[in-house]
N, CA and C atoms of all chains as a GROMACS GRO file, in nm:
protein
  540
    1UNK      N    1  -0.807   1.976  -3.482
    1UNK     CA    2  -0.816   1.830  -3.459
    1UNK      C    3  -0.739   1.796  -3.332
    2UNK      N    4  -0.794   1.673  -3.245
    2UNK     CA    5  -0.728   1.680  -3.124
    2UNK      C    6  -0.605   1.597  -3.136
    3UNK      N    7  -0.518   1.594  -3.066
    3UNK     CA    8  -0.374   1.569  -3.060
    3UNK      C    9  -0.350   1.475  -2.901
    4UNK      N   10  -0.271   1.316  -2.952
    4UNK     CA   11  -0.240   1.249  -2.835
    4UNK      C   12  -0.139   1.242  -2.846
    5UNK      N   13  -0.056   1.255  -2.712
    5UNK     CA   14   0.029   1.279  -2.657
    5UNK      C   15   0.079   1.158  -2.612
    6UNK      N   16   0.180   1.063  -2.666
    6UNK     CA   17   0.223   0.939  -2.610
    6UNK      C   18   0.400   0.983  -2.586
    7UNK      N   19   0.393   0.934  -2.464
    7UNK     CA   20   0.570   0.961  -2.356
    7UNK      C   21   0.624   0.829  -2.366
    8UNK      N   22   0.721   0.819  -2.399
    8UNK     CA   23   0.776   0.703  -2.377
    8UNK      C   24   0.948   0.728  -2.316
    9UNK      N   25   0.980   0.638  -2.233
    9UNK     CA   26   1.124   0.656  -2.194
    9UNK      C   27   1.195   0.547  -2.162
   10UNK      N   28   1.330   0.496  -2.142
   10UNK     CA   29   1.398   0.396  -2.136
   10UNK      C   30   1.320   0.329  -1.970
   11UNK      N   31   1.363   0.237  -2.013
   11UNK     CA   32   1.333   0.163  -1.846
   11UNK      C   33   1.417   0.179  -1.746
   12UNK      N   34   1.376   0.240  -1.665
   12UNK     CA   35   1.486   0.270  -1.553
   12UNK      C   36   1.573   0.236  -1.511
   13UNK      N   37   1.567   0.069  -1.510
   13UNK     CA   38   1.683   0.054  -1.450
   13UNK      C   39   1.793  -0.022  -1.509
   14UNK      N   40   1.734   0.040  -1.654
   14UNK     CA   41   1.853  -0.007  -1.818
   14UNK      C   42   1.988   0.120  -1.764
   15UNK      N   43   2.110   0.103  -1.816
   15UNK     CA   44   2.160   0.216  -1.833
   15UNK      C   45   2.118   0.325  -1.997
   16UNK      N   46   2.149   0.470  -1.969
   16UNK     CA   47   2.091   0.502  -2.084
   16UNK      C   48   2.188   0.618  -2.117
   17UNK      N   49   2.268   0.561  -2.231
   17UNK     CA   50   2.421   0.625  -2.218
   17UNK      C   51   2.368   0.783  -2.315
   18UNK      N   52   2.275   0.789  -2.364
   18UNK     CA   53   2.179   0.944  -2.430
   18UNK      C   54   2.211   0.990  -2.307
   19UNK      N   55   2.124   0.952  -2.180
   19UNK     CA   56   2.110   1.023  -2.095
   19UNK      C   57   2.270   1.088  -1.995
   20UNK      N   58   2.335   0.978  -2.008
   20UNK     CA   59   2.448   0.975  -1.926
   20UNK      C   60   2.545   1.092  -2.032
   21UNK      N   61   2.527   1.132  -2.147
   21UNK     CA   62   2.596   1.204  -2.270
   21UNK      C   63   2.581   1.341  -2.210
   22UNK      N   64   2.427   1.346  -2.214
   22UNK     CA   65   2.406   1.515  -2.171
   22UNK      C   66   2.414   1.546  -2.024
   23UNK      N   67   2.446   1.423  -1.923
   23UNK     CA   68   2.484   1.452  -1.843
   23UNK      C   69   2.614   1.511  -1.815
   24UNK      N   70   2.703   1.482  -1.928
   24UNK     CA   71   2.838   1.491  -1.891
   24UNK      C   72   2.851   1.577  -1.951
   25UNK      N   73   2.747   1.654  -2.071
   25UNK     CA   74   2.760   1.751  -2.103
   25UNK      C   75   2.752   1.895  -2.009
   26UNK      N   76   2.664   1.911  -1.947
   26UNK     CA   77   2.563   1.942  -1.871
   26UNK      C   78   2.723   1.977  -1.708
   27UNK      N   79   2.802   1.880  -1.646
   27UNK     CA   80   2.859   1.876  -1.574
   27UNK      C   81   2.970   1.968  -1.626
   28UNK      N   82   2.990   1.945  -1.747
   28UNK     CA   83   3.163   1.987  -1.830
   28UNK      C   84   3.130   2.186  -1.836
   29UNK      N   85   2.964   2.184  -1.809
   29UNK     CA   86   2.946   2.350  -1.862
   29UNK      C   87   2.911   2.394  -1.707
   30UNK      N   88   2.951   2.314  -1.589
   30UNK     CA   89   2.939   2.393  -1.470
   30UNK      C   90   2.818   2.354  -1.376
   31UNK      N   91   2.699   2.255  -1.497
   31UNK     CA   92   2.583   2.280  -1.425
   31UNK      C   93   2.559   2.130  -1.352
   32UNK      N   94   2.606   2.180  -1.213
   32UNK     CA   95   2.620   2.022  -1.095
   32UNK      C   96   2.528   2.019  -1.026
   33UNK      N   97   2.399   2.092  -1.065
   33UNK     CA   98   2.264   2.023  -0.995
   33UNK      C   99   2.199   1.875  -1.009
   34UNK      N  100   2.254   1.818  -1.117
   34UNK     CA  101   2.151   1.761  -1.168
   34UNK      C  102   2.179   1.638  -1.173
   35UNK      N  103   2.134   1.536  -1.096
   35UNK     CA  104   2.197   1.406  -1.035
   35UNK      C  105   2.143   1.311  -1.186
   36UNK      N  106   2.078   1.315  -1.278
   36UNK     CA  107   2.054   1.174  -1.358
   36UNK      C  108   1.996   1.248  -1.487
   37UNK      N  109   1.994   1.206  -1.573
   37UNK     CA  110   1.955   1.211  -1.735
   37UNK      C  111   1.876   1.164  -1.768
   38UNK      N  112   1.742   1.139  -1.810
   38UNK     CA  113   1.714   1.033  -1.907
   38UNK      C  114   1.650   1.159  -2.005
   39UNK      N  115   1.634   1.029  -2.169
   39UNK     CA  116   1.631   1.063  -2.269
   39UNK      C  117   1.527   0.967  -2.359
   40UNK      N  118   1.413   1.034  -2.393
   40UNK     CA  119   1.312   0.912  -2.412
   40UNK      C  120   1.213   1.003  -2.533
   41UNK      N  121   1.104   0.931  -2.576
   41UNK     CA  122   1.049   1.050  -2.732
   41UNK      C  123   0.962   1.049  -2.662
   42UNK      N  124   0.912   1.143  -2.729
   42UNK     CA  125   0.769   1.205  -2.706
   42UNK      C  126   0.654   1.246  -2.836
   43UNK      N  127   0.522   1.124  -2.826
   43UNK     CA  128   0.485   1.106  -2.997
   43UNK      C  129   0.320   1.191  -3.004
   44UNK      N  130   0.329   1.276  -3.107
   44UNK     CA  131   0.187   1.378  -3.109
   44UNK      C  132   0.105   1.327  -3.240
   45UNK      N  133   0.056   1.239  -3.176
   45UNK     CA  134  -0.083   1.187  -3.299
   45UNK      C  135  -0.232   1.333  -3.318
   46UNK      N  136  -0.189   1.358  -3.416
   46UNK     CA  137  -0.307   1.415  -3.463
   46UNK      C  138  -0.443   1.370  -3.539
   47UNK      N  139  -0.562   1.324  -3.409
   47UNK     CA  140  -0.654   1.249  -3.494
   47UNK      C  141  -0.781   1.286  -3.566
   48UNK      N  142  -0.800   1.233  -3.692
   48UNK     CA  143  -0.930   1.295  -3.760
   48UNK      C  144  -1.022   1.296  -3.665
   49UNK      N  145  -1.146   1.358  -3.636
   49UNK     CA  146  -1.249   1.367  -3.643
   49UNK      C  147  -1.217   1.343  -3.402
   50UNK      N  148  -1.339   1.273  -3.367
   50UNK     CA  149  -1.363   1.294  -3.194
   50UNK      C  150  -1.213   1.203  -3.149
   51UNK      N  151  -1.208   1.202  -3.008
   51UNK     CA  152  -1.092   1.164  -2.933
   51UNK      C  153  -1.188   1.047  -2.853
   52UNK      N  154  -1.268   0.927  -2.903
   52UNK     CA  155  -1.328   0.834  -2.792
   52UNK      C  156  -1.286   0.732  -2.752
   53UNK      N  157  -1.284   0.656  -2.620
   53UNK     CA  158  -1.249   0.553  -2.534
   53UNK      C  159  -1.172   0.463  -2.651
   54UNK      N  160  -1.274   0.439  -2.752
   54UNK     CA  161  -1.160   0.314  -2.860
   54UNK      C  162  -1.080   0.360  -2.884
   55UNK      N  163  -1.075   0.489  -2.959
   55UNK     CA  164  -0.952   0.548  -2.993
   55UNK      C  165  -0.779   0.532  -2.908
   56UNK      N  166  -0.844   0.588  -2.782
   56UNK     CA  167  -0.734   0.615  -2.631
   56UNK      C  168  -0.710   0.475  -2.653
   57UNK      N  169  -0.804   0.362  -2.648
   57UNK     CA  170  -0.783   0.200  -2.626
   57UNK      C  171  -0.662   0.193  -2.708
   58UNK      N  172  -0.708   0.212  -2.851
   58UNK     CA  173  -0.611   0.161  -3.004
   58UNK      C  174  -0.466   0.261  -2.999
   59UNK      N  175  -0.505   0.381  -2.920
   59UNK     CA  176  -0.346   0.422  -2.902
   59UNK      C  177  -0.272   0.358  -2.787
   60UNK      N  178  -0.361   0.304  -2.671
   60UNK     CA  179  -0.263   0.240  -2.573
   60UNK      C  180  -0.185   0.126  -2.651
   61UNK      N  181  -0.265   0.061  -2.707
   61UNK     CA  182  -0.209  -0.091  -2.758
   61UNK      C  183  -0.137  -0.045  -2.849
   62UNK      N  184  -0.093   0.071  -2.926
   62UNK     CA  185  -0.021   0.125  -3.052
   62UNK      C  186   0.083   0.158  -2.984
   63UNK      N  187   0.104   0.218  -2.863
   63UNK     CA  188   0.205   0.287  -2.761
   63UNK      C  189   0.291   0.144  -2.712
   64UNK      N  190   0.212   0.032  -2.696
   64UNK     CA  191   0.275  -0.072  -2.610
   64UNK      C  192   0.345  -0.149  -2.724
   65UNK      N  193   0.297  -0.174  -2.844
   65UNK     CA  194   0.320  -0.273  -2.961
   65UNK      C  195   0.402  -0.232  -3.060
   66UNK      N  196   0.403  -0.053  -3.067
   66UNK     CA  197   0.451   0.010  -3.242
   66UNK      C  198   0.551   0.110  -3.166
   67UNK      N  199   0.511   0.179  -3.094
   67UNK     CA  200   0.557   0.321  -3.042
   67UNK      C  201   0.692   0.306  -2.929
   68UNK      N  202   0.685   0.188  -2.896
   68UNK     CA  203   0.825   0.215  -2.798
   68UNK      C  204   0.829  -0.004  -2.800
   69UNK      N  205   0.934  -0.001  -2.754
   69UNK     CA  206   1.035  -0.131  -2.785
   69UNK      C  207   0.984  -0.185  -2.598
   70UNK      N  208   0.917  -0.279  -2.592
   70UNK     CA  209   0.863  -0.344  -2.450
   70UNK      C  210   0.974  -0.352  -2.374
   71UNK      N  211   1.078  -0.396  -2.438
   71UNK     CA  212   1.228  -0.429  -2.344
   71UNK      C  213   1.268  -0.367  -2.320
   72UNK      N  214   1.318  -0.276  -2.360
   72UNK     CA  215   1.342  -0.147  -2.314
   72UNK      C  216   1.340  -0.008  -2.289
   73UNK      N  217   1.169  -0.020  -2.295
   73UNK     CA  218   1.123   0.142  -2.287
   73UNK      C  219   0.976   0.080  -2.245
   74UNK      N  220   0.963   0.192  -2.149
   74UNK     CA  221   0.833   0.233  -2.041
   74UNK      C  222   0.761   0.321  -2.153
   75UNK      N  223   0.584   0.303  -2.185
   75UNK     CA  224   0.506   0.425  -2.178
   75UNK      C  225   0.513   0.464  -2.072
   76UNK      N  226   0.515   0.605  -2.050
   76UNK     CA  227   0.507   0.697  -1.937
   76UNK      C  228   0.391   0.770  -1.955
   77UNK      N  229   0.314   0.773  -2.055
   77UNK     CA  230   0.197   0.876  -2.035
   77UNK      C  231   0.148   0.894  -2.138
   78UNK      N  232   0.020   0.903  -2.150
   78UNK     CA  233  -0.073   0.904  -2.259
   78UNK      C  234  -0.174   1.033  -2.278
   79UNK      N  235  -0.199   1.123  -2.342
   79UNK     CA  236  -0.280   1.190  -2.306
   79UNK      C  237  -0.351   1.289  -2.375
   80UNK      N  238  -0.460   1.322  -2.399
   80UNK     CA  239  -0.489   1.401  -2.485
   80UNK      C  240  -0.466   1.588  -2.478
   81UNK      N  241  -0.455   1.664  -2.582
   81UNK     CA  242  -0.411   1.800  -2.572
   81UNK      C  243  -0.473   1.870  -2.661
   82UNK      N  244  -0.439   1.971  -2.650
   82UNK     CA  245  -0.495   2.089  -2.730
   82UNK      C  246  -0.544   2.052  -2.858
   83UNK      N  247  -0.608   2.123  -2.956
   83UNK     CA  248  -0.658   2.072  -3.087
   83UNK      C  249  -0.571   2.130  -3.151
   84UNK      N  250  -0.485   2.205  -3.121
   84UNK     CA  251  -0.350   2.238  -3.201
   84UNK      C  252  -0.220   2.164  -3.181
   85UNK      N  253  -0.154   2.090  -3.275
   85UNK     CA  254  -0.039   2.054  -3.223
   85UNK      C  255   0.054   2.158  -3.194
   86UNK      N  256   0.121   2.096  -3.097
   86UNK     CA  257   0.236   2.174  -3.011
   86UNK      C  258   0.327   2.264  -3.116
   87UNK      N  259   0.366   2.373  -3.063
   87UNK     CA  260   0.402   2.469  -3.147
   87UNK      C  261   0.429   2.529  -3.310
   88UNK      N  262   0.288   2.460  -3.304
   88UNK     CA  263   0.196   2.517  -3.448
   88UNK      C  264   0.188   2.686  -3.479
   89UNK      N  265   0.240   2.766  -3.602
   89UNK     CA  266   0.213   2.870  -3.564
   89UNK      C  267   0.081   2.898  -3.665
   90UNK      N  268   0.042   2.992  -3.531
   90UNK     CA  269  -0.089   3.012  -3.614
   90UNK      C  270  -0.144   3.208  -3.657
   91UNK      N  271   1.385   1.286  -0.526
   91UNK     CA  272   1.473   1.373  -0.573
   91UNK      C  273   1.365   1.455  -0.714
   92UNK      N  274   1.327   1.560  -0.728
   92UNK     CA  275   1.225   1.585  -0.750
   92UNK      C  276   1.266   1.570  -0.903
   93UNK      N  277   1.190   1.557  -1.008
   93UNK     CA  278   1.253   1.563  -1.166
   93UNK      C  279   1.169   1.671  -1.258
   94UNK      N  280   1.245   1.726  -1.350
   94UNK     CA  281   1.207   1.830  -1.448
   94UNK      C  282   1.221   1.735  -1.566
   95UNK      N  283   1.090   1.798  -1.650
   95UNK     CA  284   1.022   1.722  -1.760
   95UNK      C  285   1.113   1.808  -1.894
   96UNK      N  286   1.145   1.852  -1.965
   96UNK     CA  287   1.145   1.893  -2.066
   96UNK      C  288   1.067   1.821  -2.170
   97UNK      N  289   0.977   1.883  -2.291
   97UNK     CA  290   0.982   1.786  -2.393
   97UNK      C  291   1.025   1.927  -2.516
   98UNK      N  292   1.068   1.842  -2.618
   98UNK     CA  293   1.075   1.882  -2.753
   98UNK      C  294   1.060   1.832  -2.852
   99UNK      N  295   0.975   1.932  -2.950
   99UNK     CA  296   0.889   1.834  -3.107
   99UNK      C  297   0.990   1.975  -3.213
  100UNK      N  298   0.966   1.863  -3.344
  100UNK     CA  299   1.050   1.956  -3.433
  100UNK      C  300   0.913   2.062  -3.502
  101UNK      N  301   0.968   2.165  -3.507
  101UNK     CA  302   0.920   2.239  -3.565
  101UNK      C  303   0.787   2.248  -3.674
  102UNK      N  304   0.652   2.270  -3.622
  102UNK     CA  305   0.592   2.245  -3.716
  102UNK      C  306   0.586   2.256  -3.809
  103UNK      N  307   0.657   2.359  -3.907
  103UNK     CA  308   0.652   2.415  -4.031
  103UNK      C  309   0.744   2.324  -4.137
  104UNK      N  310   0.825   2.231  -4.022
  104UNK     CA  311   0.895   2.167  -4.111
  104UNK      C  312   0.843   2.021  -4.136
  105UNK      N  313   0.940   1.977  -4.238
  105UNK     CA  314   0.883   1.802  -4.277
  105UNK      C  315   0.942   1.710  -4.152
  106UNK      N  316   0.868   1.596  -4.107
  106UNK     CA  317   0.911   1.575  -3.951
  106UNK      C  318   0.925   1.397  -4.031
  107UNK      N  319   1.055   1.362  -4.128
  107UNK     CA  320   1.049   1.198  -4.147
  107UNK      C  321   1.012   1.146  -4.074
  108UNK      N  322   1.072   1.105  -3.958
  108UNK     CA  323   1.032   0.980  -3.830
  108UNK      C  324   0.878   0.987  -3.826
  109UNK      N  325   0.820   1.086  -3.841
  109UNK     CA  326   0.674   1.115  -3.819
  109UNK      C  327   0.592   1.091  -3.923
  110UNK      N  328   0.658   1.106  -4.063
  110UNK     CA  329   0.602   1.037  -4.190
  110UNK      C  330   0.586   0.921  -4.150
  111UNK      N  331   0.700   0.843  -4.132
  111UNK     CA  332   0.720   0.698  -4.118
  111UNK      C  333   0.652   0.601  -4.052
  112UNK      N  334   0.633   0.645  -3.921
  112UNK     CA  335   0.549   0.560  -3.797
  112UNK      C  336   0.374   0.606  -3.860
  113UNK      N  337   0.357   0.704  -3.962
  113UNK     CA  338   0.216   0.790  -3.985
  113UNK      C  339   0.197   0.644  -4.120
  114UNK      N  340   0.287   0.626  -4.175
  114UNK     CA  341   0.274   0.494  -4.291
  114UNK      C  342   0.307   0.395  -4.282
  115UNK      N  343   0.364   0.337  -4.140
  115UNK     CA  344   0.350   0.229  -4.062
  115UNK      C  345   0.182   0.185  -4.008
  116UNK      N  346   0.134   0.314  -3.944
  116UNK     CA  347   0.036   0.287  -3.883
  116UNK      C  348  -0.096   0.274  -3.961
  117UNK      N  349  -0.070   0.333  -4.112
  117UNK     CA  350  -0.210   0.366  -4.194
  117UNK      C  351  -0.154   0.173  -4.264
  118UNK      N  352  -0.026   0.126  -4.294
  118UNK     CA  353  -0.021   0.022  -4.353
  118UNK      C  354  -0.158  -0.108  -4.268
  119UNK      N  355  -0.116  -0.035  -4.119
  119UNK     CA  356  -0.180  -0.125  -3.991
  119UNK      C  357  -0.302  -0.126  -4.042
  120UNK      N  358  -0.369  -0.038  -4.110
  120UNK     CA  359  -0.525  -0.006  -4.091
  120UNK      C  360  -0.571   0.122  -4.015
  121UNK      N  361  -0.417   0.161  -3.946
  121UNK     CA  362  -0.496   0.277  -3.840
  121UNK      C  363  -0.528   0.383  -3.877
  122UNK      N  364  -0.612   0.435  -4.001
  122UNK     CA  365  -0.669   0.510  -4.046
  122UNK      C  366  -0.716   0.684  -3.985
  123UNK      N  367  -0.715   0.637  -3.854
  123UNK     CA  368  -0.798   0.775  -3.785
  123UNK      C  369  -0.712   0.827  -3.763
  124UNK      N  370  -0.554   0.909  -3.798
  124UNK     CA  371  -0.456   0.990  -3.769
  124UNK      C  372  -0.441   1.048  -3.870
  125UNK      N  373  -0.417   1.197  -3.861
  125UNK     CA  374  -0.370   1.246  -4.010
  125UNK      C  375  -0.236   1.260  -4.020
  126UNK      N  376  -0.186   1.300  -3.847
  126UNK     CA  377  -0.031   1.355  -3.873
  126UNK      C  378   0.023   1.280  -3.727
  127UNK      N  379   0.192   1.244  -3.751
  127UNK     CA  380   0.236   1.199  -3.646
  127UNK      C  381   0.280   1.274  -3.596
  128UNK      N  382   0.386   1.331  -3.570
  128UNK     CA  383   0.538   1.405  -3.509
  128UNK      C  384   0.599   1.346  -3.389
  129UNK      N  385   0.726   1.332  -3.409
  129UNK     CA  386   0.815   1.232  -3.310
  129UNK      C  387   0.916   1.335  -3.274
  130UNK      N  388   0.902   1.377  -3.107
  130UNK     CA  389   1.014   1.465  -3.033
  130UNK      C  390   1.095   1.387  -2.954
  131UNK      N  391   1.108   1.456  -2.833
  131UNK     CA  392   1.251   1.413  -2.722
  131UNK      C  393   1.152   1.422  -2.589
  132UNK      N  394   1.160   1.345  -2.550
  132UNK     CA  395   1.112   1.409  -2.381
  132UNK      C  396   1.238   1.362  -2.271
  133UNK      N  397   1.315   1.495  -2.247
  133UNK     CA  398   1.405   1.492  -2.133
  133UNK      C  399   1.323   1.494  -1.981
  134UNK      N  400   1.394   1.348  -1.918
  134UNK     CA  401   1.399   1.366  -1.722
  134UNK      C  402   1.562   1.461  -1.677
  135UNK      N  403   1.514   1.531  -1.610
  135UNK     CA  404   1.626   1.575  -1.546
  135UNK      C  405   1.626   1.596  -1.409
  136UNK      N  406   1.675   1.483  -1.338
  136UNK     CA  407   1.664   1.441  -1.150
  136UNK      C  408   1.739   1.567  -1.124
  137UNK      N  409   1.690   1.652  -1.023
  137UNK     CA  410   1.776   1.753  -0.934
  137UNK      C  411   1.776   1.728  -0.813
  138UNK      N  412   1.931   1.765  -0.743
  138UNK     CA  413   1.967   1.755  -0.677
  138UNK      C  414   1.915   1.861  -0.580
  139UNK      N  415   1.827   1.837  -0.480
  139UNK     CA  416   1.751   1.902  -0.432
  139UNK      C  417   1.633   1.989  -0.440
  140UNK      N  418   1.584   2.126  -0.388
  140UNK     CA  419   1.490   2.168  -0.395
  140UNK      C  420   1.462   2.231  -0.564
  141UNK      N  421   1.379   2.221  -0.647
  141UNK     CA  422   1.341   2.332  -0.767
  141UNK      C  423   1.360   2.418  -0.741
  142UNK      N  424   1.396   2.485  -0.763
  142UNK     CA  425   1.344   2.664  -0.734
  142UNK      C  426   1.336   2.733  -0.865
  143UNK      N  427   1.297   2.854  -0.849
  143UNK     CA  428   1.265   2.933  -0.952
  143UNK      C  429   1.437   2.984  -1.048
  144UNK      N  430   1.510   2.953  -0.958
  144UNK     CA  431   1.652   3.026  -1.073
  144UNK      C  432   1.716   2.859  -1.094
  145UNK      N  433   1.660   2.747  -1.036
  145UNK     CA  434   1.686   2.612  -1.090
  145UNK      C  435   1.590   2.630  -1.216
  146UNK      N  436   1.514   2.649  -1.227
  146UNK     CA  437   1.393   2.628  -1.331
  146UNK      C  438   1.416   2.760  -1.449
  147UNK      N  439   1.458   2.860  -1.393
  147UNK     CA  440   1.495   2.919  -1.506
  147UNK      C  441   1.670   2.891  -1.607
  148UNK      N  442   1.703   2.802  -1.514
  148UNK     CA  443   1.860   2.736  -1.566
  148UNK      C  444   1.786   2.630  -1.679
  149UNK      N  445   1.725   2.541  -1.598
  149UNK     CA  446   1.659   2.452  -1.749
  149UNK      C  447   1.637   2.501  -1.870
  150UNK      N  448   1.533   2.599  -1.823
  150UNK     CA  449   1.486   2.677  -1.939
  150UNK      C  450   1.598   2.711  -2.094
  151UNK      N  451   1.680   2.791  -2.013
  151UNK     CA  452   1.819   2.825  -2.076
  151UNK      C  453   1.880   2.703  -2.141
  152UNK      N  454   1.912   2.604  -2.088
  152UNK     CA  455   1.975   2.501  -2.099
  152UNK      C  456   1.862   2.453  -2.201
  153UNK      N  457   1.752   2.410  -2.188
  153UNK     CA  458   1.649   2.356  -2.274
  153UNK      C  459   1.651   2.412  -2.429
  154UNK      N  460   1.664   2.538  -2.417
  154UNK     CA  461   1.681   2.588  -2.537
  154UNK      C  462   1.825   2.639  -2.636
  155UNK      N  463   1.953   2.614  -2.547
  155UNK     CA  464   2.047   2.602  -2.603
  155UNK      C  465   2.123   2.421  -2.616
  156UNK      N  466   2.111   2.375  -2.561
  156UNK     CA  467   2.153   2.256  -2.570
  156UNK      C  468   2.095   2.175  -2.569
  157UNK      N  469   1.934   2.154  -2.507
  157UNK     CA  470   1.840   1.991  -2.535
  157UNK      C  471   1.776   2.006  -2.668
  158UNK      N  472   1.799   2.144  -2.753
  158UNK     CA  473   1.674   2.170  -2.834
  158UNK      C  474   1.777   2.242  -2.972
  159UNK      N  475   1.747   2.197  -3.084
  159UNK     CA  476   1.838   2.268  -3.163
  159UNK      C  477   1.733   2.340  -3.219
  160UNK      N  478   1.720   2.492  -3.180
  160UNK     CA  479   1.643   2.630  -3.220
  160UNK      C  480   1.681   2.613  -3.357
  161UNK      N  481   1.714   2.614  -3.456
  161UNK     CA  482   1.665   2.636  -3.565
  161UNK      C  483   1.555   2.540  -3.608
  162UNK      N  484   1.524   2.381  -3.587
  162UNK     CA  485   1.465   2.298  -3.662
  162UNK      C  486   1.346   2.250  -3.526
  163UNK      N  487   1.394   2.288  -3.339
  163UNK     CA  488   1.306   2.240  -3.304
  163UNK      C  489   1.234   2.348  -3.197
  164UNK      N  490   1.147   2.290  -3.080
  164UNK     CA  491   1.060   2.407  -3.051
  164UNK      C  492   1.094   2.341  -2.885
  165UNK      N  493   1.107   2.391  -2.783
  165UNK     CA  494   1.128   2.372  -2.661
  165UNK      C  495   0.970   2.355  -2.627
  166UNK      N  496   0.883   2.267  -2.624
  166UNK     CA  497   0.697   2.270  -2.638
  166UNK      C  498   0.668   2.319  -2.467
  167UNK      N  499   0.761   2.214  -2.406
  167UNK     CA  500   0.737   2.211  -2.250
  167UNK      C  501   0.826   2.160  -2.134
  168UNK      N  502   0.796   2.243  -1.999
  168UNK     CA  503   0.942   2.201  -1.912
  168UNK      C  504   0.820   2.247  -1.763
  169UNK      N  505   0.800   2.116  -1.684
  169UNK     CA  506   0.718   2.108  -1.587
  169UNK      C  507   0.803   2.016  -1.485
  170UNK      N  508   0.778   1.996  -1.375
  170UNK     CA  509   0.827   1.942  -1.254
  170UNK      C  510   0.738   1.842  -1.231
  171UNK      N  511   0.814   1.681  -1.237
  171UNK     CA  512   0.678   1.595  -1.205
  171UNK      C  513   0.750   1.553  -1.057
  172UNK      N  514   0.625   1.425  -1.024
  172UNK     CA  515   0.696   1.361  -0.902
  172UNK      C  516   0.818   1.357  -0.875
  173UNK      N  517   0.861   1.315  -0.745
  173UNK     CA  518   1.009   1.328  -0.678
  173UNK      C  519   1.036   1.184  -0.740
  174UNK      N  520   0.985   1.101  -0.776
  174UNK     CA  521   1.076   0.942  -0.872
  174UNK      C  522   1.028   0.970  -1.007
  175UNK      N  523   1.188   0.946  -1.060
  175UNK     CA  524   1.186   0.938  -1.187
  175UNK      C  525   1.083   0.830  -1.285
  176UNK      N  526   0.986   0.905  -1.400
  176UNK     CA  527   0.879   0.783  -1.404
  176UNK      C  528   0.928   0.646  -1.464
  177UNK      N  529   0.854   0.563  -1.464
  177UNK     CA  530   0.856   0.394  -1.474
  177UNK      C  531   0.988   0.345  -1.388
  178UNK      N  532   0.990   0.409  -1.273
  178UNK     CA  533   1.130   0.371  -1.192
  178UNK      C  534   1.023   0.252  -1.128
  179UNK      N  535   1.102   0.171  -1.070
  179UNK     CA  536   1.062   0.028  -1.026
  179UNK      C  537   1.089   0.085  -0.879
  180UNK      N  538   0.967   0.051  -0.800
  180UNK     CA  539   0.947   0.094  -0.627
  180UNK      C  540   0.948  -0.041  -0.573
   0.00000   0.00000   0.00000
């Protein structure tokens, strides 16, 4: 069954003290490449039966309304994937 | 400043609550056409300069000891998107 892929992440230019956590984690273990953090979910709908235009429609408006908080979180990406969810063993 | 994607979903084999939850939120909705949810992490991580291949194999490492707790979750994916961090305001 096919599987959508909805990204969601804080709004940029919120502070996002998750992100700023593993940053300081991240600094405290040596590793000073890495100028910024963020920290945001990532949601795997597994849907019965085809993947069509309404569907993608009813997950955008599900992504904007149910799936992440308007004020302070961006969808970042929508998308459909494999017919296996992500590290399913098979 | 170019950014690395990580995402992580919990383990398929296990029971994923948050993913029950939003799965009997959404069937309360009517949204009928999903069988299964699952709710992960999707890490940005801005680097300070070029990717390279022993930057990208540091994530990796890092992805799976510290963004990802290996017993309950699965490191799914770690890709390089655009040089702005997404839903950044231009």
């Amino acid at each position: 069954m096919p599987t959508i892929v909805v990204e969601v992440m804080p709004k940029a230019e919120l502070l996002d003290p998750q992100g700023k956590a593993v940053l300081g984690a991240l600094t405290r273990l040596g590793q000073s490449q890495f100028s910024s953090v963020r920290v945001g979910k990532r949601f795997e709908l597994t849907v019965d039966g085809e993947v069509t235009d309404a569907v993608l429609a009813e997950v955008k408006t599900l992504a904007d309304e149910m799936l992440s908080n308007s004020v302070i979180e961006d969808v970042v990406g929508i998308h459909v994937v494999s017919t296996e969810p992500a590290g399913a063993s098979v």
